[in-house]
CHARMM-style PDB file with segment names, atoms N, HN, CA, C and O in Angstrom:
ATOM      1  N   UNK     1     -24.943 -11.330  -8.485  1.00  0.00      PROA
ATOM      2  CA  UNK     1     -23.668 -10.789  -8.051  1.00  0.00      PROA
ATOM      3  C   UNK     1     -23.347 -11.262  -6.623  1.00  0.00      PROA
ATOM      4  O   UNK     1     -22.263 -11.730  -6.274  1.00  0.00      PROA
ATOM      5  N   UNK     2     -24.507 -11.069  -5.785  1.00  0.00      PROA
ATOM      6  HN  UNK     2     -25.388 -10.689  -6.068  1.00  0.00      PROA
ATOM      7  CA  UNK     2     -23.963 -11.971  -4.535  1.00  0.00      PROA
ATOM      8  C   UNK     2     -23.424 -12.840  -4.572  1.00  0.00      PROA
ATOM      9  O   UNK     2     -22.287 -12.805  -4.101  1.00  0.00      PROA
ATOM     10  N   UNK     3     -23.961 -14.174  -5.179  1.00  0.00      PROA
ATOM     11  HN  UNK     3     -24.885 -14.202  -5.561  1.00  0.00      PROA
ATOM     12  CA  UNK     3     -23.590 -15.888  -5.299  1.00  0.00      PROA
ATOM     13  C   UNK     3     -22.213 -15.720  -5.478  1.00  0.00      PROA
ATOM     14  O   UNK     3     -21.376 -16.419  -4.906  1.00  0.00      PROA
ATOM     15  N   UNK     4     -21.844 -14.434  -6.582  1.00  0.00      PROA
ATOM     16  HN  UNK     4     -22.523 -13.866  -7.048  1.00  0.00      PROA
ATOM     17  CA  UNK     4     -20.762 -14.750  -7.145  1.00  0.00      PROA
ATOM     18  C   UNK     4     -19.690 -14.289  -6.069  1.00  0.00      PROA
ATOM     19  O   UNK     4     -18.664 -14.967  -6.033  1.00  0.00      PROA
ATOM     20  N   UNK     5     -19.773 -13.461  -5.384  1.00  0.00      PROA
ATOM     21  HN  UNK     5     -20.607 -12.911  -5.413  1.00  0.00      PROA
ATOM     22  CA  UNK     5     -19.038 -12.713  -4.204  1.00  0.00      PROA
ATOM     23  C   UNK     5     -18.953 -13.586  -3.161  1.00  0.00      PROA
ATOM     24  O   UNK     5     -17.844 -13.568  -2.626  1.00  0.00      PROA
ATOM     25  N   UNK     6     -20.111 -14.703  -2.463  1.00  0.00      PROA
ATOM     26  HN  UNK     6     -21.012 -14.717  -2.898  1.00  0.00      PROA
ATOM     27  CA  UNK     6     -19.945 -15.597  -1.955  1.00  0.00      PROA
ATOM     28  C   UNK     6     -18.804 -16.569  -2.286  1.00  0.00      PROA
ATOM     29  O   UNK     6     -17.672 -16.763  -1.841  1.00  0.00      PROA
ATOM     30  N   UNK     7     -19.458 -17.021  -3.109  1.00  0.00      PROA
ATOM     31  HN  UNK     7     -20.377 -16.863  -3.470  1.00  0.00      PROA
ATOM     32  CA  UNK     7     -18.354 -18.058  -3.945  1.00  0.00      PROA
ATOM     33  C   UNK     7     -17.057 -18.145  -3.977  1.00  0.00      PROA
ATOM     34  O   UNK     7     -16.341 -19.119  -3.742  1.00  0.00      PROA
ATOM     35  N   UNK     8     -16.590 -16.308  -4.499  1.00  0.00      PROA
ATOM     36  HN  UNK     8     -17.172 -15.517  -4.690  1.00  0.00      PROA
ATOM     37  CA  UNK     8     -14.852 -15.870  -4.250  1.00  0.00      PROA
ATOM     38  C   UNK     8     -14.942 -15.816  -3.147  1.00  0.00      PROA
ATOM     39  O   UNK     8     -13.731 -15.600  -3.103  1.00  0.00      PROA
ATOM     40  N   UNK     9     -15.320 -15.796  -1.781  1.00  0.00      PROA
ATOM     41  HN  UNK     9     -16.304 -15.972  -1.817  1.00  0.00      PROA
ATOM     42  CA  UNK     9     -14.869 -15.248  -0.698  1.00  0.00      PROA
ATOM     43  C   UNK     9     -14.777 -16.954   0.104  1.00  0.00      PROA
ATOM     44  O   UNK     9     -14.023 -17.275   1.022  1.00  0.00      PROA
ATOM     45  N   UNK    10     -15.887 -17.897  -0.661  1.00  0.00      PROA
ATOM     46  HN  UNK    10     -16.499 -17.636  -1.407  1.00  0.00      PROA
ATOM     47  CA  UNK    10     -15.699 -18.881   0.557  1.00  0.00      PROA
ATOM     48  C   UNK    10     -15.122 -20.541  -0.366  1.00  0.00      PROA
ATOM     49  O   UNK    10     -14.363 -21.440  -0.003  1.00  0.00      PROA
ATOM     50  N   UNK    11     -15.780 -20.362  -1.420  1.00  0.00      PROA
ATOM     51  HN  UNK    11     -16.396 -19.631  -1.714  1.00  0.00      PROA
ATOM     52  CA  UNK    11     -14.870 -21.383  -2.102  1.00  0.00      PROA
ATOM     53  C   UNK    11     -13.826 -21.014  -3.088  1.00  0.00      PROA
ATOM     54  O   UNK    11     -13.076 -21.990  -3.059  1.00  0.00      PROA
ATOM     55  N   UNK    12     -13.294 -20.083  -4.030  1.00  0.00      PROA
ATOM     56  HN  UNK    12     -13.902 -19.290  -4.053  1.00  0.00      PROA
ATOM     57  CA  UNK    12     -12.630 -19.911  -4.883  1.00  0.00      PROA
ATOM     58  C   UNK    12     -11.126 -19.606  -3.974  1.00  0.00      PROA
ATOM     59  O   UNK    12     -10.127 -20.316  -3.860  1.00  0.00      PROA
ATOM     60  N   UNK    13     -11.409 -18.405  -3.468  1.00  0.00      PROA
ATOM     61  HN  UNK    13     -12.221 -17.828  -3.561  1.00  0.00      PROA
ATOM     62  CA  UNK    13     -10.488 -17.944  -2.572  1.00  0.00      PROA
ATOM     63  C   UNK    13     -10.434 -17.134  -1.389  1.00  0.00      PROA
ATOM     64  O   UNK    13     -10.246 -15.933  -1.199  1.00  0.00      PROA
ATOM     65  N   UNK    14     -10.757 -18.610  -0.281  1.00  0.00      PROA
ATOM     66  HN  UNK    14     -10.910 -19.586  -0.436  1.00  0.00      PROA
ATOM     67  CA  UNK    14     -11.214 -18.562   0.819  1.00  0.00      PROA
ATOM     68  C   UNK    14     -10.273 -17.418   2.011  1.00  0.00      PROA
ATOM     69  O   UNK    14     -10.788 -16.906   3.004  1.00  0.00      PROA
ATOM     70  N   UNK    15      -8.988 -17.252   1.620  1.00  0.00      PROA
ATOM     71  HN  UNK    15      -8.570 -17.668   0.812  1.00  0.00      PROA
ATOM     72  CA  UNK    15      -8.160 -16.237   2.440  1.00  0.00      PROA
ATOM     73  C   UNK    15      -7.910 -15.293   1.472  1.00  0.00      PROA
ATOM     74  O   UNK    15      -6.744 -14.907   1.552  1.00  0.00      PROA
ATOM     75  N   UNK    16      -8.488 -14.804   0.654  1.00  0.00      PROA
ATOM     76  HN  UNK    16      -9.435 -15.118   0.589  1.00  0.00      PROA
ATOM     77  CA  UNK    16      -7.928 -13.448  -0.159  1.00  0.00      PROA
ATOM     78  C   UNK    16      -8.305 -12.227   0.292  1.00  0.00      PROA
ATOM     79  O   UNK    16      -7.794 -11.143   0.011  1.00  0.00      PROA
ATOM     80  N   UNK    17      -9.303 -12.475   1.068  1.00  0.00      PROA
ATOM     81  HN  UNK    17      -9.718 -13.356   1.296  1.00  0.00      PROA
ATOM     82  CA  UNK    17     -10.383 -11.090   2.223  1.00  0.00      PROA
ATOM     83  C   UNK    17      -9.561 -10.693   2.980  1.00  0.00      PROA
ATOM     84  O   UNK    17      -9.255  -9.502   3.045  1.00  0.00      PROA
ATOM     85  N   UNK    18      -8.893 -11.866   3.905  1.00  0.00      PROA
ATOM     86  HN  UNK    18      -9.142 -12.833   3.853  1.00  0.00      PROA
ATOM     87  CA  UNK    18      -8.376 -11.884   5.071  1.00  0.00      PROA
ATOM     88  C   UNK    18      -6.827 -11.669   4.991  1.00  0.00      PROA
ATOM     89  O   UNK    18      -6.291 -11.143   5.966  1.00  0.00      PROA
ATOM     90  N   UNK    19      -6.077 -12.021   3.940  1.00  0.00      PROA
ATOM     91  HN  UNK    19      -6.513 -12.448   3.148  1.00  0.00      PROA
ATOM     92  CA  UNK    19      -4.998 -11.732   3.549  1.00  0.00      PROA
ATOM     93  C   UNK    19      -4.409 -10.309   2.694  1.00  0.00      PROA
ATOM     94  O   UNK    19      -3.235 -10.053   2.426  1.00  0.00      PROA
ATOM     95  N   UNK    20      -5.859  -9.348   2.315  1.00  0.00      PROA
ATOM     96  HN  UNK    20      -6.813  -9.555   2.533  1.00  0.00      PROA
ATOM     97  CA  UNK    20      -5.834  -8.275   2.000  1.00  0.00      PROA
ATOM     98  C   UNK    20      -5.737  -7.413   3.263  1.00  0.00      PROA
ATOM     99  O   UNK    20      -4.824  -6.658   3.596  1.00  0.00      PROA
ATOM    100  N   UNK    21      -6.579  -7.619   3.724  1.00  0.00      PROA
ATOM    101  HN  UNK    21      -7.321  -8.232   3.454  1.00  0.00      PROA
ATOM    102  CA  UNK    21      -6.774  -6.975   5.085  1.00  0.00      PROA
ATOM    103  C   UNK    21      -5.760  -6.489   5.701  1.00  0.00      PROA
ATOM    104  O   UNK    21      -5.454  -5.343   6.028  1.00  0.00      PROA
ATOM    105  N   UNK    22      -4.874  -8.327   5.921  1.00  0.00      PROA
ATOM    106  HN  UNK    22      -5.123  -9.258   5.655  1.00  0.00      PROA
ATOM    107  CA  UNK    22      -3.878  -8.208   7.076  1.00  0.00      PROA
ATOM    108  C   UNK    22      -2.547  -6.938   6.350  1.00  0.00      PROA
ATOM    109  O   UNK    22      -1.938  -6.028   6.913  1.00  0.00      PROA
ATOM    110  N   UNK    23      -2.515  -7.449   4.864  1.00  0.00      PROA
ATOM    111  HN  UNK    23      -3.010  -8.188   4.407  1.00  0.00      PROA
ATOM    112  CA  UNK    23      -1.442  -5.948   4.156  1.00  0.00      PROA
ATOM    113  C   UNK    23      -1.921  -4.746   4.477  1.00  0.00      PROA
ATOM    114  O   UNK    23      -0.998  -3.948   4.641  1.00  0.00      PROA
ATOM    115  N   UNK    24      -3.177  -4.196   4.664  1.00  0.00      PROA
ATOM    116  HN  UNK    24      -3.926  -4.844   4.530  1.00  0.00      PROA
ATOM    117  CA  UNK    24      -3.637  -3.163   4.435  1.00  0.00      PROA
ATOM    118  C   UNK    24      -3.053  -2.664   5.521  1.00  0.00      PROA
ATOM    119  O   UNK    24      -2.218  -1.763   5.439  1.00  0.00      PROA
ATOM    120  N   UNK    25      -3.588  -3.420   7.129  1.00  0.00      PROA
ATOM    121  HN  UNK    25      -4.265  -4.152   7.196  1.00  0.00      PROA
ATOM    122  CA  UNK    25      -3.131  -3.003   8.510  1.00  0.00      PROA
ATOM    123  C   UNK    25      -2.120  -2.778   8.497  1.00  0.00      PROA
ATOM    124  O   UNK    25      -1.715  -1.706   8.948  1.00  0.00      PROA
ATOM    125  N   UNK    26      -1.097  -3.924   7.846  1.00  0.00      PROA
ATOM    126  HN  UNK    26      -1.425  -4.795   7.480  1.00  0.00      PROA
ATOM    127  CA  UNK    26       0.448  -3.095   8.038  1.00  0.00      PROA
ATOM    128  C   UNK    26       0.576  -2.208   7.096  1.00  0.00      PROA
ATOM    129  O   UNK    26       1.330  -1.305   7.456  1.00  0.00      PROA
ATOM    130  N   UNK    27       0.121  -2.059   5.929  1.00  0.00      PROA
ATOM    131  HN  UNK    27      -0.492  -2.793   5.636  1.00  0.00      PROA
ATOM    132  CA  UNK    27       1.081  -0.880   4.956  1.00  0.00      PROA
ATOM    133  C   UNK    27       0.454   0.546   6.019  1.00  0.00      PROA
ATOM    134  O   UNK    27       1.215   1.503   6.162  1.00  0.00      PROA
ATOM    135  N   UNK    28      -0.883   0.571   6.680  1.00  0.00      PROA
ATOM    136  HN  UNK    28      -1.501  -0.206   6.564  1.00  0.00      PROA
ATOM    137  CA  UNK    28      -1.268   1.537   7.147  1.00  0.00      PROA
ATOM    138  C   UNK    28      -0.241   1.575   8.300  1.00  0.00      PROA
ATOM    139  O   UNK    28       0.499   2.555   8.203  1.00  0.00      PROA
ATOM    140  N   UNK    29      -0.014   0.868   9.251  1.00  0.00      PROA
ATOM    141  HN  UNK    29      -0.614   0.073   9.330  1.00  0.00      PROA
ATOM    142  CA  UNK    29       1.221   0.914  10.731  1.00  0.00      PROA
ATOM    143  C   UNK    29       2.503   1.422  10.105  1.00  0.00      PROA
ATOM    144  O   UNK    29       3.204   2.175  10.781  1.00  0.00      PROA
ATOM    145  N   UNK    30       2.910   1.058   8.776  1.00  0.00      PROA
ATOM    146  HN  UNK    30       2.341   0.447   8.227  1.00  0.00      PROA
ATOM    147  CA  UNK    30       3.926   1.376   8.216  1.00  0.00      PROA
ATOM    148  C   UNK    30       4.445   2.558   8.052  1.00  0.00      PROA
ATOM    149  O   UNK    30       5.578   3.008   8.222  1.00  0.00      PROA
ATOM    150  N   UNK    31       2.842   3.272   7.479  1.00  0.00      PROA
ATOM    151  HN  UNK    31       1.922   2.907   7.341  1.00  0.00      PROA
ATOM    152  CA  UNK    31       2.352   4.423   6.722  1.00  0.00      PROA
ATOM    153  C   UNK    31       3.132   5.422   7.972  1.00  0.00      PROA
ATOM    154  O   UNK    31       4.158   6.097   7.882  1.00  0.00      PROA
ATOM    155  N   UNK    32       2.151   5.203   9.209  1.00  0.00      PROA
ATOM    156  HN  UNK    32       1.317   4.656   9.282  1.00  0.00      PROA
ATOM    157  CA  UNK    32       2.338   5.840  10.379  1.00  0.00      PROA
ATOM    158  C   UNK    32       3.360   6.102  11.137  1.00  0.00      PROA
ATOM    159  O   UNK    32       3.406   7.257  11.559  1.00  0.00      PROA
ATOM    160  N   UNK    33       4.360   5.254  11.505  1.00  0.00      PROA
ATOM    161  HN  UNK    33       4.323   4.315  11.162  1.00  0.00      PROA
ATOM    162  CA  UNK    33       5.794   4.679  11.478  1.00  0.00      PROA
ATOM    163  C   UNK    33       6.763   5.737  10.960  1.00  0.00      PROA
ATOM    164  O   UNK    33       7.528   6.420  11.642  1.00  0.00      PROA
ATOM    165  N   UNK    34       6.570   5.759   9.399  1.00  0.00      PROA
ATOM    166  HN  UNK    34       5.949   5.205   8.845  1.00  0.00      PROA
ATOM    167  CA  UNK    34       7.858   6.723   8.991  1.00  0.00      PROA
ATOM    168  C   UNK    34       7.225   7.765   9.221  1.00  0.00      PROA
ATOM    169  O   UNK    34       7.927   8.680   9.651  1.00  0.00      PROA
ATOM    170  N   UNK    35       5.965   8.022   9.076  1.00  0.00      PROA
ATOM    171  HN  UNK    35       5.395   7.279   8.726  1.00  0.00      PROA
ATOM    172  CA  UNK    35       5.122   9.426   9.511  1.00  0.00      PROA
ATOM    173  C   UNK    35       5.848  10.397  10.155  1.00  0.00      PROA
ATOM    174  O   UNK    35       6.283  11.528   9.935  1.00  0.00      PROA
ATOM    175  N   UNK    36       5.823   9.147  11.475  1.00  0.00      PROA
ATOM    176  HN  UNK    36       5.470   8.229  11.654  1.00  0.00      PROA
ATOM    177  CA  UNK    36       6.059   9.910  13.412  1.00  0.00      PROA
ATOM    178  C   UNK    36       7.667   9.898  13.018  1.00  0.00      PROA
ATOM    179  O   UNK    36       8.211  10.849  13.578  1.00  0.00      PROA
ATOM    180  N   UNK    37       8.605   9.114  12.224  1.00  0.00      PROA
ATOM    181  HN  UNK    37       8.163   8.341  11.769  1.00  0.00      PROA
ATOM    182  CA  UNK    37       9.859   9.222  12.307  1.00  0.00      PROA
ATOM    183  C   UNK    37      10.496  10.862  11.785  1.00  0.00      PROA
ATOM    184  O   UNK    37      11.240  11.731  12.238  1.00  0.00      PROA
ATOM    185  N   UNK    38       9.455  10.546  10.235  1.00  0.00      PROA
ATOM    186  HN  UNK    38       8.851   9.840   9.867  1.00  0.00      PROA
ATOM    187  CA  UNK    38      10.132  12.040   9.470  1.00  0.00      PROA
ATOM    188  C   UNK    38       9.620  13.165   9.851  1.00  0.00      PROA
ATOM    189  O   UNK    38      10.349  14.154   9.779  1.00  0.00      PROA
ATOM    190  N   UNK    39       8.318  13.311  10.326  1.00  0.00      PROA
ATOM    191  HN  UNK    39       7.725  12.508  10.384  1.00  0.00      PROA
ATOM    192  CA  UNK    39       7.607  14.307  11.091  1.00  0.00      PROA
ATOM    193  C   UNK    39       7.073  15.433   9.555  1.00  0.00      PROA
ATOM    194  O   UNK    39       6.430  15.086   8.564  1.00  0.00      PROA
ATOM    195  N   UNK    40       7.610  16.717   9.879  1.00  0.00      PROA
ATOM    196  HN  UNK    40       8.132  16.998  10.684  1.00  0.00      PROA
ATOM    197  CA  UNK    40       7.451  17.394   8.848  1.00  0.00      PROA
ATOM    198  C   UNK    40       7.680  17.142   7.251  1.00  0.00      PROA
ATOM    199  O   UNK    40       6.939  17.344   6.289  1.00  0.00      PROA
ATOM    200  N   UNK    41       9.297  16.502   7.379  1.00  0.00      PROA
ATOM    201  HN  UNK    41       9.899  16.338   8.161  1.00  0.00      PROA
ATOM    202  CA  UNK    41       9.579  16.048   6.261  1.00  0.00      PROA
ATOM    203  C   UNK    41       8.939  14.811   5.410  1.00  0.00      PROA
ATOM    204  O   UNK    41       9.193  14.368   4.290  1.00  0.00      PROA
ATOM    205  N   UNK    42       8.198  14.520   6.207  1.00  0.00      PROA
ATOM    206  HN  UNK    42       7.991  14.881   7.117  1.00  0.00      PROA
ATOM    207  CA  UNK    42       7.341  12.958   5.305  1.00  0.00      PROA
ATOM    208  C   UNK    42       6.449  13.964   4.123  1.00  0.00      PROA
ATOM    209  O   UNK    42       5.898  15.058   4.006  1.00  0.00      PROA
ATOM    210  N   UNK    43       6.775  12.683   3.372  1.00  0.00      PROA
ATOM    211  HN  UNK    43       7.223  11.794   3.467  1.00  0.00      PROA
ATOM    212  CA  UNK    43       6.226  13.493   1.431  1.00  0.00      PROA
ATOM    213  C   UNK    43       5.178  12.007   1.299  1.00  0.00      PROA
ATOM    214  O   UNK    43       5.749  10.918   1.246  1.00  0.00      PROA
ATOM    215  N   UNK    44       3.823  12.064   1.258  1.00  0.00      PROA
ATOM    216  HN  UNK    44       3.360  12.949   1.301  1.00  0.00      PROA
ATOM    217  CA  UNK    44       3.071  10.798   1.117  1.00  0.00      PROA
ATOM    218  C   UNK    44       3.156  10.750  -0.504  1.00  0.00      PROA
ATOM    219  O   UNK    44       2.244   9.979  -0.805  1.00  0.00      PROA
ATOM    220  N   UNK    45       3.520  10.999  -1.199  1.00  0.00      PROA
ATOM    221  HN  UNK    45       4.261  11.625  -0.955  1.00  0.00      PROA
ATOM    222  CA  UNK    45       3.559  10.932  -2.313  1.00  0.00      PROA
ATOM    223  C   UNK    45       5.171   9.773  -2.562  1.00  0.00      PROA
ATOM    224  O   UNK    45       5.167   8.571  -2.828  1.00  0.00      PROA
ATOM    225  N   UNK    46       5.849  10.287  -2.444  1.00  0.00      PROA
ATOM    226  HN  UNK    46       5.853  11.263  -2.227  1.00  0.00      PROA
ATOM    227  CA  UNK    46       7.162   9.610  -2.162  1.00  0.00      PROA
ATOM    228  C   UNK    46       7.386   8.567  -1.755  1.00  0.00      PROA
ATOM    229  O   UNK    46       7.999   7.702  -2.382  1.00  0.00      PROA
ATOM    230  N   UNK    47       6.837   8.424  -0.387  1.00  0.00      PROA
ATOM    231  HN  UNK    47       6.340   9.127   0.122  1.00  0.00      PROA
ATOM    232  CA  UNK    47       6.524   7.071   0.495  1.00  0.00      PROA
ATOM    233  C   UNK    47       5.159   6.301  -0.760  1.00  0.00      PROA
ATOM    234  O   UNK    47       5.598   5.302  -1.330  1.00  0.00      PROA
ATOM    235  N   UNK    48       4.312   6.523  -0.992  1.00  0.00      PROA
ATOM    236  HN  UNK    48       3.955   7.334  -0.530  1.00  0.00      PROA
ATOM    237  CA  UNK    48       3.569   5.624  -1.987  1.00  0.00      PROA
ATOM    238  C   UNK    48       4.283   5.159  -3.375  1.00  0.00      PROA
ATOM    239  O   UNK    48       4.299   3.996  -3.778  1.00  0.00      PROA
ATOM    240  N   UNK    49       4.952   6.429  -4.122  1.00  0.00      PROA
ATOM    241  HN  UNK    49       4.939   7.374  -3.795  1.00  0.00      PROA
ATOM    242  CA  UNK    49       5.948   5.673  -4.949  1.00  0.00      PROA
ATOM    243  C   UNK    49       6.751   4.834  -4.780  1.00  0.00      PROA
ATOM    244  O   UNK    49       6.890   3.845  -5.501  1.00  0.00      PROA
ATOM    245  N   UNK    50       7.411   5.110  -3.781  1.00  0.00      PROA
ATOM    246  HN  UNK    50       7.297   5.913  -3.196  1.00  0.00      PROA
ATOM    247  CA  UNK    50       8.792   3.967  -3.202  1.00  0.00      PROA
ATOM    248  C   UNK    50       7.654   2.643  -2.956  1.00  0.00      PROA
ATOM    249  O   UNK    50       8.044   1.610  -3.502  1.00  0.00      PROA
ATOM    250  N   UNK    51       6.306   2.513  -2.219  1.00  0.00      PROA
ATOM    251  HN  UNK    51       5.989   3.351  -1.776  1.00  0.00      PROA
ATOM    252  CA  UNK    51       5.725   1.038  -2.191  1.00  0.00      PROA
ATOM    253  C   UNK    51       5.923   0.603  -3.420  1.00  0.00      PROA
ATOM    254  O   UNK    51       6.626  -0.316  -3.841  1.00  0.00      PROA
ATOM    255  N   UNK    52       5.133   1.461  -4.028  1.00  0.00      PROA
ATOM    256  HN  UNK    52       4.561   2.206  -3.686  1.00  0.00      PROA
ATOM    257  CA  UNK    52       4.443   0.604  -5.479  1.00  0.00      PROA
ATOM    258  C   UNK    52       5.897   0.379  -6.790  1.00  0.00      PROA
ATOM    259  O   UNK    52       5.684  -0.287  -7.803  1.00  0.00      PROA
ATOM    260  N   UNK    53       7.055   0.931  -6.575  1.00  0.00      PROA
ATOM    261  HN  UNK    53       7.228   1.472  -5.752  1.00  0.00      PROA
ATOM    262  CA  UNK    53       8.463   0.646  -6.915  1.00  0.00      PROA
ATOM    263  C   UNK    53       9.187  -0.701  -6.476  1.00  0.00      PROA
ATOM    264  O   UNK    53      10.115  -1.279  -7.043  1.00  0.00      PROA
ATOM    265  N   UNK    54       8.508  -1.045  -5.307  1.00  0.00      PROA
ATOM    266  HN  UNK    54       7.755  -0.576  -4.846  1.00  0.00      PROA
ATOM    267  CA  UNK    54       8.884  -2.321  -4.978  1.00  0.00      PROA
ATOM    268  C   UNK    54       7.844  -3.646  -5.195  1.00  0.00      PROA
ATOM    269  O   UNK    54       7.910  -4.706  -4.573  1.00  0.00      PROA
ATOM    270  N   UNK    55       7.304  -3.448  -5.779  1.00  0.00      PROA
ATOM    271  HN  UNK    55       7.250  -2.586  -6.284  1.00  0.00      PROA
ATOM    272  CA  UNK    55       6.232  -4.534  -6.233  1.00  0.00      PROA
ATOM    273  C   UNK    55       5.681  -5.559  -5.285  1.00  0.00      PROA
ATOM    274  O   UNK    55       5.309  -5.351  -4.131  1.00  0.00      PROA
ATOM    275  N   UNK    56       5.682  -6.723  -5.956  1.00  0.00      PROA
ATOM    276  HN  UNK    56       5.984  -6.892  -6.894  1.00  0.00      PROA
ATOM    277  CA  UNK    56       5.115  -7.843  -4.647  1.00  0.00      PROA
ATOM    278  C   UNK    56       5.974  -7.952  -3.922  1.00  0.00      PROA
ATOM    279  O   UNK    56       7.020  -8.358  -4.428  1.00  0.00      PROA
ATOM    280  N   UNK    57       5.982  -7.722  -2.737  1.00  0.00      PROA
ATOM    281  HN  UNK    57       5.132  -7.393  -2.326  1.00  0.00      PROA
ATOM    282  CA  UNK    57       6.694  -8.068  -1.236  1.00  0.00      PROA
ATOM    283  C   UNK    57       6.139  -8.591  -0.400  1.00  0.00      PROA
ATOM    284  O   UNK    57       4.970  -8.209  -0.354  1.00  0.00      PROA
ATOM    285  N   UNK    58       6.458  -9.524   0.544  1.00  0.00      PROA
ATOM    286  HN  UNK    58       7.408  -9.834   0.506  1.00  0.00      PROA
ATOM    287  CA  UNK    58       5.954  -9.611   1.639  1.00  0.00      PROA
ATOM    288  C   UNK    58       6.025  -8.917   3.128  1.00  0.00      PROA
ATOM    289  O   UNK    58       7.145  -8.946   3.639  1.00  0.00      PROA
ATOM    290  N   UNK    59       4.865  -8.233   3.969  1.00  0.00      PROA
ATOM    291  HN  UNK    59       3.956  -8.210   3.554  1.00  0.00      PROA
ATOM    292  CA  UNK    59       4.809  -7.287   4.693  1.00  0.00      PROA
ATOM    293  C   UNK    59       6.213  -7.014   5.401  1.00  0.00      PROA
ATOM    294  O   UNK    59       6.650  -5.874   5.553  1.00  0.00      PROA
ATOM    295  N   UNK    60       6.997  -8.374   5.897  1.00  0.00      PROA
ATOM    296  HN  UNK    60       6.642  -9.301   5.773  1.00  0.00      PROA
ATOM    297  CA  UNK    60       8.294  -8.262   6.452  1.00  0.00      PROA
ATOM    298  C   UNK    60       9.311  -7.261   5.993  1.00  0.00      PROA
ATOM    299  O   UNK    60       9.739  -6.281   6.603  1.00  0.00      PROA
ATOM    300  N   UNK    61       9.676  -7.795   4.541  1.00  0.00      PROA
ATOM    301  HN  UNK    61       9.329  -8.591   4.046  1.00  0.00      PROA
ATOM    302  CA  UNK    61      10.457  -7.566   3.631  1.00  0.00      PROA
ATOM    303  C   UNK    61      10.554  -5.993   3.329  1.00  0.00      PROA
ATOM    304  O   UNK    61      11.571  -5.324   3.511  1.00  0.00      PROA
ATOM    305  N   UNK    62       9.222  -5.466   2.793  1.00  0.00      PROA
ATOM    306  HN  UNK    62       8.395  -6.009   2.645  1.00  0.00      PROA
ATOM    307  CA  UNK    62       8.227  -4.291   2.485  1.00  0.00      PROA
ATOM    308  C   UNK    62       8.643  -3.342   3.785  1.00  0.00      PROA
ATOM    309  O   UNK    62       9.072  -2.221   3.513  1.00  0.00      PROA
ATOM    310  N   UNK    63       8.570  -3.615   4.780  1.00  0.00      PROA
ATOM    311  HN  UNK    63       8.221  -4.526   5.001  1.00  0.00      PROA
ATOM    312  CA  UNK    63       8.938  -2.759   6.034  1.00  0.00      PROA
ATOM    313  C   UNK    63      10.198  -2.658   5.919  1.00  0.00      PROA
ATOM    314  O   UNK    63      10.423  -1.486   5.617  1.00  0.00      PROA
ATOM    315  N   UNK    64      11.370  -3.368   6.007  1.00  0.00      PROA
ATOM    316  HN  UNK    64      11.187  -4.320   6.252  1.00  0.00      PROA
ATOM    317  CA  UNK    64      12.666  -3.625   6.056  1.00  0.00      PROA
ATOM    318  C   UNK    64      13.075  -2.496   4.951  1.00  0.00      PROA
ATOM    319  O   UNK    64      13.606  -1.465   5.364  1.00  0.00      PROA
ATOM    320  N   UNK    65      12.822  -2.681   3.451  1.00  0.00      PROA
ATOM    321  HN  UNK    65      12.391  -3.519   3.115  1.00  0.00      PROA
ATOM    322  CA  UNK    65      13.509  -1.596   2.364  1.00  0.00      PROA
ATOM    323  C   UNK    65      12.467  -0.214   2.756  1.00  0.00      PROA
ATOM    324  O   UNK    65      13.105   0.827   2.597  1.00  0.00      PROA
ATOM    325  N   UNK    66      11.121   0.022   3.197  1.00  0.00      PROA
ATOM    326  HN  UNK    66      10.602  -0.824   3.326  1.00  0.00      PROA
ATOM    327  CA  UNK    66      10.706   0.996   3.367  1.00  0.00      PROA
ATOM    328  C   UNK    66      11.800   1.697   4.849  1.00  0.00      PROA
ATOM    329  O   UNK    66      12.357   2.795   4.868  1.00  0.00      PROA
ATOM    330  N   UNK    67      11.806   1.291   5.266  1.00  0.00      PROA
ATOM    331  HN  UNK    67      11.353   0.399   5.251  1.00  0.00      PROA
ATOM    332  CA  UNK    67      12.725   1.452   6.815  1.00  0.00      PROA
ATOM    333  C   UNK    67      14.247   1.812   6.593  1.00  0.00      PROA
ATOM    334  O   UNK    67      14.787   2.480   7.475  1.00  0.00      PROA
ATOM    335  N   UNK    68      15.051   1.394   5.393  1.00  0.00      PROA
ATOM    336  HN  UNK    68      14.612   0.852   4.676  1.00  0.00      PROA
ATOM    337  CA  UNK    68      16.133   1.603   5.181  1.00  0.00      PROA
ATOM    338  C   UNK    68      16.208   2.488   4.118  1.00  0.00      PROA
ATOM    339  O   UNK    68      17.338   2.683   3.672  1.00  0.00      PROA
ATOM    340  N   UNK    69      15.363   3.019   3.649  1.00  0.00      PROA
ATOM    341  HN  UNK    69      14.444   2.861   4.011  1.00  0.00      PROA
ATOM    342  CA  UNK    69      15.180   3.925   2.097  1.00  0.00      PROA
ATOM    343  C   UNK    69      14.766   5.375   3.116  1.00  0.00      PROA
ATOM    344  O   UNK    69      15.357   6.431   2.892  1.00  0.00      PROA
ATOM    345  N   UNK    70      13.781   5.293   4.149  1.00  0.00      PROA
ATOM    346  HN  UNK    70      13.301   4.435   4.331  1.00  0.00      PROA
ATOM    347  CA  UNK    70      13.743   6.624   4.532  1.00  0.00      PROA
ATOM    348  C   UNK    70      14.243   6.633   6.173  1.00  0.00      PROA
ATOM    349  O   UNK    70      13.362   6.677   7.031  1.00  0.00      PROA
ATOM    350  N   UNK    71      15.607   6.594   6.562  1.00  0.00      PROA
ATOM    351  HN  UNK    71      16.323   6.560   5.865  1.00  0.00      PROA
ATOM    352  CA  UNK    71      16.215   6.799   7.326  1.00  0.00      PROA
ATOM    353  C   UNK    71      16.450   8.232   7.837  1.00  0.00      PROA
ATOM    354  OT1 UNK    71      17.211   8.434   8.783  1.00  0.00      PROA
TER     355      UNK     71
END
């Protein structure tokens, strides 16, 4: 199982670690963001539906309709 974890991480698909990561940091800054905006009213349930409603995005994009959906 190692070899094989090696393998995906350094020859198959050498930025998929690092390119998970970097989404994670922002969906988490994101997370935080409308947090501090809505205060009481933030529903994490809501805010996770509305992500996963918008499918593949890129982090830009993903901020932009999350940002204009909970105004």
């Amino acid at each position: 199982m190692a070899k094989q974890e090696t393998d995906r991480y350094t020859f198959r698909s050498p930025g998929q670690a690092t390119s998970y990561f970097y989404g994670y940091v922002k969906l988490v800054a994101l997370r935080k963001e409308v947090e501090a905006k809505l205060g009481a009213c933030f529903q994490p349930q809501a805010f996770h539906d509305f992500i996963l409603d918008q499918g593949l995005l890129p982090p830009a994009l993903l901020r932009r309709a999350v940002l204009e959906h909970f105004r």
